[in-house]
C-alpha positions in Angstrom: 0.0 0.0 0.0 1.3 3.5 -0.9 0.9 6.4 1.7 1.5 9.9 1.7 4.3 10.8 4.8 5.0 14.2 6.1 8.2 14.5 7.8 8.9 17.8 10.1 12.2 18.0 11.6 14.1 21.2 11.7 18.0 19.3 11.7 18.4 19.3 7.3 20.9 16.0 7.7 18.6 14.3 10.1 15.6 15.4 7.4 17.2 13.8 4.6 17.9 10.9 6.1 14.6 10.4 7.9 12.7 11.2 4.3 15.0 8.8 2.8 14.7 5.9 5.3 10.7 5.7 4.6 10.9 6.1 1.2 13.2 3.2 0.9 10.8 1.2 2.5 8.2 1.1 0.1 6.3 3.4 -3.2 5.2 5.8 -0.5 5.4 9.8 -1.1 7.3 11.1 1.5 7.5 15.0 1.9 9.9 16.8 4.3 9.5 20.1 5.8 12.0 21.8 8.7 9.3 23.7 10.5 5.7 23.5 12.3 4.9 26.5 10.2 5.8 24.8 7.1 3.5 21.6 8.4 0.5 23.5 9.1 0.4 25.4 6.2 0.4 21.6 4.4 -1.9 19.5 6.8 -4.2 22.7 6.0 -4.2 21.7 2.2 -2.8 17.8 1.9 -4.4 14.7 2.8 -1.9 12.8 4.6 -1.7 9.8 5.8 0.9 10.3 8.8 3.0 12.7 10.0 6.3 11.9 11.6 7.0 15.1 14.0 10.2 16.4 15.9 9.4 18.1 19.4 11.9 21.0 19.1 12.1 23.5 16.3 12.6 26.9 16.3 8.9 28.5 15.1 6.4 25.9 16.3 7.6 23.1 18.0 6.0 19.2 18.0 3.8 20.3 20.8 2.3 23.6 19.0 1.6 21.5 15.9 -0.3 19.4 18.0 -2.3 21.8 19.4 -2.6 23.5 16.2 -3.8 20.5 14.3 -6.1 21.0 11.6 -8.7 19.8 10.8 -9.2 20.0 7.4 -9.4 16.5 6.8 -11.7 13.1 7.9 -10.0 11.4 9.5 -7.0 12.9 10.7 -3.4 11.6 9.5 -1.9 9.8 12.2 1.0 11.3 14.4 4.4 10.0 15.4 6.7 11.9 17.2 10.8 11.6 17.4 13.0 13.5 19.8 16.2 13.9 22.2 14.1 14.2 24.7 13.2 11.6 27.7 10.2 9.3 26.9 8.3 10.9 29.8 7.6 14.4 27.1 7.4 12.3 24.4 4.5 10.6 26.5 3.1 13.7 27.8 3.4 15.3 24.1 1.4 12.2 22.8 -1.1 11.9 25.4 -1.9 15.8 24.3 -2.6 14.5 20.6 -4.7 11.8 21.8 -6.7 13.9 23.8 -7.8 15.9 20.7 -8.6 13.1 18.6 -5.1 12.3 17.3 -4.4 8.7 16.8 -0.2 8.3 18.0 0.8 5.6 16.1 4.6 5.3 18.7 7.4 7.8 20.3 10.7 7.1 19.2 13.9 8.7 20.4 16.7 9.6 18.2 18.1 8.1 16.4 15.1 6.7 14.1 16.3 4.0 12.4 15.9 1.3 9.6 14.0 -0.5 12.1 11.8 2.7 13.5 10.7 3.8 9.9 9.4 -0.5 9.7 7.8 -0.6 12.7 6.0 2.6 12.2 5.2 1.3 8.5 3.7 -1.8 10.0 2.0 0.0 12.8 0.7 2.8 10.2 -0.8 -0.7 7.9 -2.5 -1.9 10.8 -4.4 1.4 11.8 -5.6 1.7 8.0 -6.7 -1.4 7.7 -9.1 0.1 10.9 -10.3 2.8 9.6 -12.6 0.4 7.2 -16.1 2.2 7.2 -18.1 0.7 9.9 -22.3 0.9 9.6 -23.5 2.7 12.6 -24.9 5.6 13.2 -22.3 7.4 15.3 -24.2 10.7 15.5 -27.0 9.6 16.0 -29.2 10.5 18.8 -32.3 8.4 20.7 -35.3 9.7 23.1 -36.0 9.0 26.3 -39.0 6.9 25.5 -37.5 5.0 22.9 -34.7 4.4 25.3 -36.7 3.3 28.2 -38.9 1.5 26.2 -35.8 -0.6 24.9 -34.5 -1.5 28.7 -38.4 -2.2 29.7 -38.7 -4.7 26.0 -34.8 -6.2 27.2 -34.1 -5.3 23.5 -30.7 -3.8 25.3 -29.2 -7.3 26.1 -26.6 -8.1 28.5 -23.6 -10.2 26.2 -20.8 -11.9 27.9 -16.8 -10.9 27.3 -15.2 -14.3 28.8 -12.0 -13.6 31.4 -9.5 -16.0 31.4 -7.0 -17.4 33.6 -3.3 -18.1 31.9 -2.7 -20.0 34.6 -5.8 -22.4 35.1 -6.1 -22.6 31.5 -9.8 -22.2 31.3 -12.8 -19.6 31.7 -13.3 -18.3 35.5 -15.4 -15.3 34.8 -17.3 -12.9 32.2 -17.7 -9.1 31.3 -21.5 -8.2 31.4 -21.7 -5.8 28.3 -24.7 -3.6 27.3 -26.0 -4.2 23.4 -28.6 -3.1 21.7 -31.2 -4.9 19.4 -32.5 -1.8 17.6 -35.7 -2.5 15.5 -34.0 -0.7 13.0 -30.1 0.0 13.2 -29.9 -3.3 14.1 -27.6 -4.5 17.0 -25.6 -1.3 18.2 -22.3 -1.2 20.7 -22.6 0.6 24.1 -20.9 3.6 22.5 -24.1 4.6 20.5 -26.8 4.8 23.1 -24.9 5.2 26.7 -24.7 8.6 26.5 -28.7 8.6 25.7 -28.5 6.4 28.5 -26.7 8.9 30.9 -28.8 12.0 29.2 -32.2 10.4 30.7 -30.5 9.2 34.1 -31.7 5.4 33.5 -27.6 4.4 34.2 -29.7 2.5 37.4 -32.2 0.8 35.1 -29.7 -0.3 33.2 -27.6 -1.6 36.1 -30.9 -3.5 37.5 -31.6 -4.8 33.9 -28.1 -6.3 33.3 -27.9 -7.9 36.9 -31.0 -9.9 36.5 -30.0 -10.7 33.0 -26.4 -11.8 34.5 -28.6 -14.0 37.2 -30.4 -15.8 34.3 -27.5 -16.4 32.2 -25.7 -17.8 35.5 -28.7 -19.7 36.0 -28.4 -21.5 32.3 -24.9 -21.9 32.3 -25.4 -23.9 35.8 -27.6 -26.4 34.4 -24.9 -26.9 31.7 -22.2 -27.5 34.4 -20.6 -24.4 34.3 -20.1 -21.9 37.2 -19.1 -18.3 36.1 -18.5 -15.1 38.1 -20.0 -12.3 36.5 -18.9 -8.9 36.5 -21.4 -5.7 36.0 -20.3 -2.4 35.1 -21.8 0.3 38.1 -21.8 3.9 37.9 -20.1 4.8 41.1 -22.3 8.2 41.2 -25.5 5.9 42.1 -23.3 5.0 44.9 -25.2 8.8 45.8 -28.1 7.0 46.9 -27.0 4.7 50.2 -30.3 2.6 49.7 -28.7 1.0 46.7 -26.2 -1.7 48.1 -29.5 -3.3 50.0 -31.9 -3.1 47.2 -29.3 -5.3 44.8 -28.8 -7.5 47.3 -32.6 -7.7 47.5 -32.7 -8.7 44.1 -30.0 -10.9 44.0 -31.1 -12.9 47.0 -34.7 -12.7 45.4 -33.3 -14.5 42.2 -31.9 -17.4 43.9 -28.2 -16.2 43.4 -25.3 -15.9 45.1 -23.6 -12.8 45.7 -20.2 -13.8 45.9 -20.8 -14.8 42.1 -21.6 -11.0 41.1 -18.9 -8.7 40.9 -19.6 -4.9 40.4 -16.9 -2.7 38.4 -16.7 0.8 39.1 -16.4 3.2 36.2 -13.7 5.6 36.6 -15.3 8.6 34.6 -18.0 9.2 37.9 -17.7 9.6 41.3 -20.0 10.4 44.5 -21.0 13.7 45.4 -19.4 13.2 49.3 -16.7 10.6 49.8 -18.7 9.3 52.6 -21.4 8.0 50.2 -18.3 6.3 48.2 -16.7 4.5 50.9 -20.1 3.4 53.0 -21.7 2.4 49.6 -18.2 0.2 48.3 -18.0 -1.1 52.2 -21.6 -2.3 52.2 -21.8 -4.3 49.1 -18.5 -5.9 50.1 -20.2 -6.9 53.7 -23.3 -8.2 51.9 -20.8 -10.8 49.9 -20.4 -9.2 46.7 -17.2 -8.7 45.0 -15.6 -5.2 43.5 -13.6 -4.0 40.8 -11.9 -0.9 39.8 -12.5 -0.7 36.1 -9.4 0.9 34.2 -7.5 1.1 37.3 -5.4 4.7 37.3 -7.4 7.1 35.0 -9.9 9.0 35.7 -10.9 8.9 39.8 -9.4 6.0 40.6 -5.9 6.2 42.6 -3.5 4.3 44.8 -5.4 5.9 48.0 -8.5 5.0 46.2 -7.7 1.4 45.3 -5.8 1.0 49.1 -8.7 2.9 50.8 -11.7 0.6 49.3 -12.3 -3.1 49.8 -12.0 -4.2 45.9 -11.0 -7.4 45.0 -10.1 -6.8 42.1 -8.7 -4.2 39.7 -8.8 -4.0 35.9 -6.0 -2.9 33.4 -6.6 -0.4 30.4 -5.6 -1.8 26.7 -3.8 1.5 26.7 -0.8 0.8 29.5 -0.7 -2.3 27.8 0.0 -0.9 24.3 2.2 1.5 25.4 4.6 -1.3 27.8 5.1 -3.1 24.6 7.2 -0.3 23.2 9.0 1.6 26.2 10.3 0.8 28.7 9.0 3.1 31.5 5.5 1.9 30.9 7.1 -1.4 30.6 8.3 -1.1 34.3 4.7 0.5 36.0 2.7 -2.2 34.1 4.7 -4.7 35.9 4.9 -2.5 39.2 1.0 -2.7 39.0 1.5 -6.3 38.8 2.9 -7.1 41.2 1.4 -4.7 43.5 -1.8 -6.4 42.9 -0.2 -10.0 43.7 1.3 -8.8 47.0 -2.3 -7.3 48.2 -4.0 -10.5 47.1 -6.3 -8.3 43.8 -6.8 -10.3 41.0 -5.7 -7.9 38.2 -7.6 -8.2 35.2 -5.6 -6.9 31.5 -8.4 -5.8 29.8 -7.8 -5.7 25.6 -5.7 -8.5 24.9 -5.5 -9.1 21.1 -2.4 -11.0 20.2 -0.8 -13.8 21.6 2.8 -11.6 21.9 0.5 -9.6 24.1 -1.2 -13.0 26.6 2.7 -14.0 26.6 3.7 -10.4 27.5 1.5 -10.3 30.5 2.4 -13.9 31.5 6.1 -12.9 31.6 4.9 -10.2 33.8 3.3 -11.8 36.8 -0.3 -11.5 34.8 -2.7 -14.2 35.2 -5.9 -13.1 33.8 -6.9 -11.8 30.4 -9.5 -10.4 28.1 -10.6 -9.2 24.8 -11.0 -10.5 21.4 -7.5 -12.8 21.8 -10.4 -14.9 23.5 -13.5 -14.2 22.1 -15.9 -10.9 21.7 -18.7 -10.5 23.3 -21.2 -13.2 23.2 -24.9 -14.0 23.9 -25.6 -16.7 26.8 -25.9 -19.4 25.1 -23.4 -18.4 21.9 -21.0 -18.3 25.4 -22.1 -21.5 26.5 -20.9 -23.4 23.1 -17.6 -21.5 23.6 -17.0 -23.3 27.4 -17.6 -26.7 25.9 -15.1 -26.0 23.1 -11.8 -28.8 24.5 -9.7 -26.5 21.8 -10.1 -23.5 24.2 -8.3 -25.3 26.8 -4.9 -25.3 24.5 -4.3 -21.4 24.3 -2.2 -21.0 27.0 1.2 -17.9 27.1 4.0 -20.1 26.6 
């Protein structure tokens, strides 16, 4: 495949020989330019397809172009970034791209060689092949009625991520994930109606719906000889009204299910109003036998303290620290830090977004035990799960 480069870097040898290296590697045009001036005023009028950046030039430097980004074009080229400087800028310049909609395709320090330009190449192939149109309606919005209408119908089904242990070799658990059957769009991810969901406050519905869903999927799979945990994703600002660690218990108890087989994640992009509510609602659903979860441990609110202070079993691992621990070595050290930590305070850590096999034998090499993500299998209805647990082949994936 042929792609259009931009290269900015300000040092006319290094330039040359950056331009060069890429171009060797393949029928792509690649364009050099020695300023952030020079870039905008191109990204303004050029499709590209990725831009390879240097941090420190003298007129607008890697981190202006990012904040100057334009956005001519749909979707944006992608962005990787070279410098002198310590991986920590390069991480804090990338995680400024990313938070304006920039895919960072990697940081590389100088110098960037043969093998930089390949593995940027490769990584550059990969994202293209994933920006293959997708049929959804990303902008589109739903009303309150037809929302509610859809969690009273259960056309917004509960589907199963399975969780499994490198260690045991088998299933020990499952993601409870929100999808839609829409009458008309036909089945739709959590990131087209959730914030419709959070726009007409029914995130409690929709917890209530997916636990007695989990309860009767837990129910089937027993009959079939299978015992899975079952982890549900709750907003911790519900956590607001102290009544709600006794009603689910309520319901659980009212269902014929165990507690101890639910486990509640908390989403890190909410918290409570007053701390007090936090800790007494986290504390009371761990005294009535169910299990927590901090979902994508360290963004958002969670924290050390946090994770320390509340009595979680478990905490959960973002693709992204993942991702980025393949390819430096700092990241490389806190993933494993995290780890371990988790080992020596008894959590189960959970690495959510595994894809490859490098990456299940990655984690194994680190301490990890449990995985997810579509190395496994995606999402799954009940019984579509069910078929999956009575596959022998599954038992053969193992990190070696």
């Amino acid at each position: 495949m042929r792609y259009r480069i931009l290269v900015v870097e300000d040092h006319p040898l290094l330039l040359t020989d950056i331009t060069h290296t890429l171009a060797s590697l393949g029928p792509h045009l690649v364009e050099g330019v020695s300023s952030g001036g020079e870039a905008l005023c191109l990204l303004s009028e050029v499709a590209y397809d990725l831009v390879l950046s240097d941090l420190h030039m003298p007129d607008v430097d890697g981190l202006s172009l990012v904040e100057q980004w334009p956005t001519t074009h749909s979707p944006y080229p992608a962005l990787a970034l070279i410098s002198g400087d310590t991986l920590a800028i390069l991480s804090g310049v990338a995680q400024a791209a990313k938070a304006r909609g920039i895919n960072v395709l990697g940081t590389y320090t100088k110098p960037f060689t043969q093998c930089c330009a390949s593995s940027l190449l490769r990584d550059l192939h990969a994202y293209q092949q994933q920006l293959t149109p997708v049929i959804r309606p990303p902008c589109h919005t739903h009303t309150n009625h037809l929302v509610q209408a859809a969690l009273a119908s259960h056309a917004i089904q509960a589907w199963y991520q399975p969780q499994y242990s490198m260690v045991e070799q088998k299933i020990v658990g499952v993601e409870a994930l929100a999808r839609w059957e829409h009458p008309n769009l036909g089945l739709l991810p959590p990131s087209a109606f959730l914030a419709d969901i959070e726009r007409a406050a029914l995130h409690e519905t929709l917890l209530y719906n997916m636990l007695q869903q989990a309860i009767s999927a837990q129910q089937y799979w027993h009959t079939l000889g299978h015992e899975l945990n079952v982890s549900i994703n709750l907003h911790t600002h519900l956590l607001n009204d102290l009544t709600l660690p006794e009603r689910l218990y309520e319901l659980t108890l009212s269902r014929n299910a165990k507690p101890a087989a639910i486990t509640f994640e908390l989403t890190e992009n909410t918290t409570t109003a007053e701390a007090g509510h936090y800790y007494s609602g986290t504390t009371r659903l761990r005294m009535m036998g169910f299990s927590l979860s901090q979902d994508d441990f360290s963004t958002g609110y969670s924290s050390f303290y946090r994770l320390l202070s509340t009595p979680f079993n478990e905490f959960k691992l973002d693709r992204t620290l993942l991702h980025n621990a393949l390819k430096h070595e700092h990241f490389r050290t806190a993933l494993h830090s995290l780890i371990r930590l988790g080992n020596d305070l008894g959590l189960t850590v959970v690495a959510e977004g595994v894809e490859t096999q490098q990456e299940a034998e990655f984690l194994h090499h680190m301490g990890g035990d449990i995985i997810q993500g579509f190395l496994i299998s995606p999402a799954l209805r009940h019984d579509a799960l069910a078929q999956l647990l009575d596959q022998p082949c599954l038992s053969s994936f193992h990190a070696h």
